[in-house]
Backbone as CSV, one residue per row, in Angstrom:
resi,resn,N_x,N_y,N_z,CA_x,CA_y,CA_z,C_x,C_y,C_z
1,UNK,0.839,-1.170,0.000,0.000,0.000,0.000,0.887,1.238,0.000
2,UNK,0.736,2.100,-0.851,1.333,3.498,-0.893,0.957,4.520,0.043
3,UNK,2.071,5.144,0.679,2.212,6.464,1.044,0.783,7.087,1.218
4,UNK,-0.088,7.661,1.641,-1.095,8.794,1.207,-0.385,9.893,2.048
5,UNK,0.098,11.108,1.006,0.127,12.400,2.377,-1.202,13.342,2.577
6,UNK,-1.189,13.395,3.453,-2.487,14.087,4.512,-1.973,15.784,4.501
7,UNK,-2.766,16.723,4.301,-2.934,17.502,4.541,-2.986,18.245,6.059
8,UNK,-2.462,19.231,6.463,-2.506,19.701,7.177,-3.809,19.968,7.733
9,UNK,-4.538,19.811,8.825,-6.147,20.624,9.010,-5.885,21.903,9.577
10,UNK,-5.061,22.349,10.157,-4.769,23.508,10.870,-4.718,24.741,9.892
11,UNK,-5.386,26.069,10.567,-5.113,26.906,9.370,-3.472,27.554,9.379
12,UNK,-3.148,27.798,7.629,-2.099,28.257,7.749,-2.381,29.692,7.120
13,UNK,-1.011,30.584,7.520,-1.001,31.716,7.015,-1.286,31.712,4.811
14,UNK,-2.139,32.905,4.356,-2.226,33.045,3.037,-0.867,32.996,2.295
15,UNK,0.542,33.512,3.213,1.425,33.486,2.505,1.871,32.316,1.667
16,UNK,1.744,31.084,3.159,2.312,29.643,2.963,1.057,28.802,2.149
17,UNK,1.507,27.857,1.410,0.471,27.057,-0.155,0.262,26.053,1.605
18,UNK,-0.722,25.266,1.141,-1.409,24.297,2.384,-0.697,22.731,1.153
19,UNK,0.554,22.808,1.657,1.291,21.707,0.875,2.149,20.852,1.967
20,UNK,2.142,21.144,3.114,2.594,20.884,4.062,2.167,19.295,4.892
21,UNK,3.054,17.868,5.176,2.382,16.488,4.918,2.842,16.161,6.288
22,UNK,1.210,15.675,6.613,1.647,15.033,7.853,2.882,14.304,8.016
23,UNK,3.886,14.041,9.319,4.798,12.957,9.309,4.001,11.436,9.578
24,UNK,4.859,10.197,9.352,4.148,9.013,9.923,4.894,8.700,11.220
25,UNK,4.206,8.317,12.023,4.362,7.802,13.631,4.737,6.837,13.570
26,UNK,5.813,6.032,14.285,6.166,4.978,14.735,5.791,3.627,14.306
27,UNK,4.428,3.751,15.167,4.400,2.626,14.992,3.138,2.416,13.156
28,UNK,2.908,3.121,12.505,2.839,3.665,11.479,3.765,2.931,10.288
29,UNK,4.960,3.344,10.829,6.062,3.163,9.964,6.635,1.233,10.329
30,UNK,6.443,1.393,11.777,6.483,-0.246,11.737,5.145,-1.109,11.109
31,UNK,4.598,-0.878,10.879,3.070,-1.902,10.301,2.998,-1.403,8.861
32,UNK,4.011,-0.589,8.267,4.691,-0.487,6.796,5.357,-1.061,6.619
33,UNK,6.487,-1.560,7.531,7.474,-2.785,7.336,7.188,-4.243,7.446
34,UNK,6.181,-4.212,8.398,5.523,-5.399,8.504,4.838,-6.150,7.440
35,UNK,3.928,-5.097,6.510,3.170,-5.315,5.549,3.997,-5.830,4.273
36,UNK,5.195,-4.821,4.663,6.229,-4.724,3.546,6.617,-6.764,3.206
37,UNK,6.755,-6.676,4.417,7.508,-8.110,4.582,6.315,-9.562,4.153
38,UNK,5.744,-9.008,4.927,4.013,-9.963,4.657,3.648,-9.889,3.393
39,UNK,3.636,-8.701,2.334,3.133,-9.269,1.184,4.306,-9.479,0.127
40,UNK,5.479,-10.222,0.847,6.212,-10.348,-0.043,6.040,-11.822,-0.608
41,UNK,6.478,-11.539,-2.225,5.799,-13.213,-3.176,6.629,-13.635,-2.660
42,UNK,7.631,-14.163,-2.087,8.743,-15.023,-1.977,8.330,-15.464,-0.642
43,UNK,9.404,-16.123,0.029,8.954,-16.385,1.772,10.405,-15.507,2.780
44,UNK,10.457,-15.114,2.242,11.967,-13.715,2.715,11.717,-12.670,1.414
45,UNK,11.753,-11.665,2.354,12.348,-10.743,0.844,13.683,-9.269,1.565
46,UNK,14.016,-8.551,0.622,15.973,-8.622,1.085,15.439,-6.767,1.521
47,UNK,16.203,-6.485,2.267,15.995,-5.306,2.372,15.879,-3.749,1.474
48,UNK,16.330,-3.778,0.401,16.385,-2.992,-0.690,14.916,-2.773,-0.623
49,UNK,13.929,-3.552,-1.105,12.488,-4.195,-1.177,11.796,-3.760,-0.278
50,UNK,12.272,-4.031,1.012,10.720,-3.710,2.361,11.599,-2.218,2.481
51,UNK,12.640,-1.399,2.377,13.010,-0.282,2.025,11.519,0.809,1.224
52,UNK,11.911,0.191,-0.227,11.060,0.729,-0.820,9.770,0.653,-1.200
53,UNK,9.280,-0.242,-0.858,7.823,-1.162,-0.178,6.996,0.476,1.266
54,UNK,8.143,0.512,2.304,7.953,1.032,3.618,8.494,2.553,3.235
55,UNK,8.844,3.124,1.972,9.419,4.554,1.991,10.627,4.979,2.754
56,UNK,11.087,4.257,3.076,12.217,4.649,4.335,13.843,4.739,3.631
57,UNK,14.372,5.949,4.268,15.629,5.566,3.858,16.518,4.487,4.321
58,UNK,18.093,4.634,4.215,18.414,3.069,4.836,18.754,3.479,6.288
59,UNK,19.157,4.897,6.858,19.074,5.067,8.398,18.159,4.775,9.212
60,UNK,16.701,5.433,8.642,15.559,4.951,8.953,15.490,3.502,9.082
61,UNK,15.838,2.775,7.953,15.416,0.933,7.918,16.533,0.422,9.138
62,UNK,17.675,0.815,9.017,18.787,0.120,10.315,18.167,0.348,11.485
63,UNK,17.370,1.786,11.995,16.921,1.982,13.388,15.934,1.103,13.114
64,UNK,15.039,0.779,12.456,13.902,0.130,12.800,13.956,-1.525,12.778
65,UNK,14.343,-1.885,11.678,15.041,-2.905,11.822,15.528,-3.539,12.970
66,UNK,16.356,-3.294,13.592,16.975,-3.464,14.777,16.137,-3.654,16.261
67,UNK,15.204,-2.520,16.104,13.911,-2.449,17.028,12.965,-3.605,16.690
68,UNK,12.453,-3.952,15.514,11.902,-5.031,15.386,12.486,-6.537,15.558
69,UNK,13.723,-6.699,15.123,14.789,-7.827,15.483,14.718,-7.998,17.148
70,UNK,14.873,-7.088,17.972,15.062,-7.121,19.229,13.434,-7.961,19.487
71,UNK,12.750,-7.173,19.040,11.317,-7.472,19.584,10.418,-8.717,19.028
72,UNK,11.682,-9.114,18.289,10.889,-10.616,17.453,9.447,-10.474,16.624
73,UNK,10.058,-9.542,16.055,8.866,-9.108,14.968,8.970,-9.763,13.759
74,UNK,10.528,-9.619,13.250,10.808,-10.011,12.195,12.092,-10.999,12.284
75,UNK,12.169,-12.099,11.812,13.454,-12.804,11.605,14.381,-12.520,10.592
76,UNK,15.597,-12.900,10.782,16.673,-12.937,9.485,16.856,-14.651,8.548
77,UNK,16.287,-14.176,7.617,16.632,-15.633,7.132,17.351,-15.547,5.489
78,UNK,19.031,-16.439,6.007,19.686,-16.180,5.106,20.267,-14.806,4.475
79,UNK,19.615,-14.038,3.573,19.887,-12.909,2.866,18.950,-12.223,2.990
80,UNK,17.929,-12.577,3.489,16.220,-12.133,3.669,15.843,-11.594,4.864
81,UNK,14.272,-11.413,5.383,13.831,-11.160,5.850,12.422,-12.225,6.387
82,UNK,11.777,-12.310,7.514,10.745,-13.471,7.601,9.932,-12.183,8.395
83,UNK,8.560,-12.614,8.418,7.363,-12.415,9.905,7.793,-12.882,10.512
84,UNK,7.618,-12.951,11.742,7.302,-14.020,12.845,5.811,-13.920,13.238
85,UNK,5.463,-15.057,13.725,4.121,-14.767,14.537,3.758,-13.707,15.294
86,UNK,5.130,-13.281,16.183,4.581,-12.089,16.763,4.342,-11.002,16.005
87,UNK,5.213,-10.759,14.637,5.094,-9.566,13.861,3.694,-9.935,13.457
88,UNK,3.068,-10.869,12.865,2.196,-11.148,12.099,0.750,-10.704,13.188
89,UNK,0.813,-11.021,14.339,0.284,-10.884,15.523,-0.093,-8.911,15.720
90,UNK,0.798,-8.410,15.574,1.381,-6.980,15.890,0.191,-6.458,14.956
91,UNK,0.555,-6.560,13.552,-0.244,-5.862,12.071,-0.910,-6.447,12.686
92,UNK,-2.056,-7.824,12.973,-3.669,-7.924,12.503,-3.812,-7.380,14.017
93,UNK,-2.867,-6.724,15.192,-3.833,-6.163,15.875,-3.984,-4.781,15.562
94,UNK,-2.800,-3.682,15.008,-2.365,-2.582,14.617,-4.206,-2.396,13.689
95,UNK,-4.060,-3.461,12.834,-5.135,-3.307,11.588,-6.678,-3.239,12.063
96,UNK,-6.933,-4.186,13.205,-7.459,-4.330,14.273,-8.407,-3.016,14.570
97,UNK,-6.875,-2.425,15.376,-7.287,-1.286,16.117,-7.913,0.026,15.418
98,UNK,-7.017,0.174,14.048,-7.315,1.016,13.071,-8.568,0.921,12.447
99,UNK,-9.379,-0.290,12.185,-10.649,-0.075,11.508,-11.693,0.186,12.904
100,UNK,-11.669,-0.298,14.557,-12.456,-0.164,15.364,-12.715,1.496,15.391
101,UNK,-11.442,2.163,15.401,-10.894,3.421,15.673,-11.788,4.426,14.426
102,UNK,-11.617,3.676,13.214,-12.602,4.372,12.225,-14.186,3.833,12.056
103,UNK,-14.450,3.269,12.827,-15.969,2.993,12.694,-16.252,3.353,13.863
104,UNK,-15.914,4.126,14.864,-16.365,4.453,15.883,-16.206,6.399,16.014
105,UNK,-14.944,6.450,15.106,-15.121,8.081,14.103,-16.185,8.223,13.117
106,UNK,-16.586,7.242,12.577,-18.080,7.537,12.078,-19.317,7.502,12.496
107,UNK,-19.428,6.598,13.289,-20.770,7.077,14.450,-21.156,8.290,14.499
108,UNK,-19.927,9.353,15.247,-19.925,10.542,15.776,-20.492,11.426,14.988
């Protein structure tokens, strides 16, 4: 899934164009890597890939990376990359939380 940038809602001054893109949050950017990894055709796929899959540069991918490795999100396999259950666990609750979160913003 691609990028969407979001618009600012806040008003800005007439000077400044309203071109200005939300950042992505954390854990945002981890359930981009996750996905990254999950819909890969292969059963590993190499970092170049969940890179540009997740938008991230490669400073960005080493910090996160590393955070997910620690946390057994994701395995190393071989030259690749794997889920683990817990990563796999993480997204369908992340995904979870995100559609409860928008059907309960539409009620309102």
């Amino acid at each position: 899934m691609a990028y969407i940038p979001i618009l600012w809602l806040e008003k800005t001054p007439r000077s400044v164009p309203p071109t200005r893109f939300m950042k992505r949050d954390r854990v945002t950017i981890l359930r981009d890597i996750l996905r990254a990894v999950k819909d890969a055709r292969r059963e590993s796929i190499r970092k170049t890939n969940i890179m540009q899959s997740a938008n991230l540069s490669t400073d960005q991918f080493k910090k996160y990376l590393t955070l997910m490795y620690i946390n057994g999100l994701i395995k190393i396999d071989g030259d690749g990359y794997q889920l683990t259950d817990r990563g796999l666990a993480f997204l369908n609750m992340f995904e979870d939380m995100k559609l409860t979160l928008r059907t309960k913003m539409q009620i309102r």
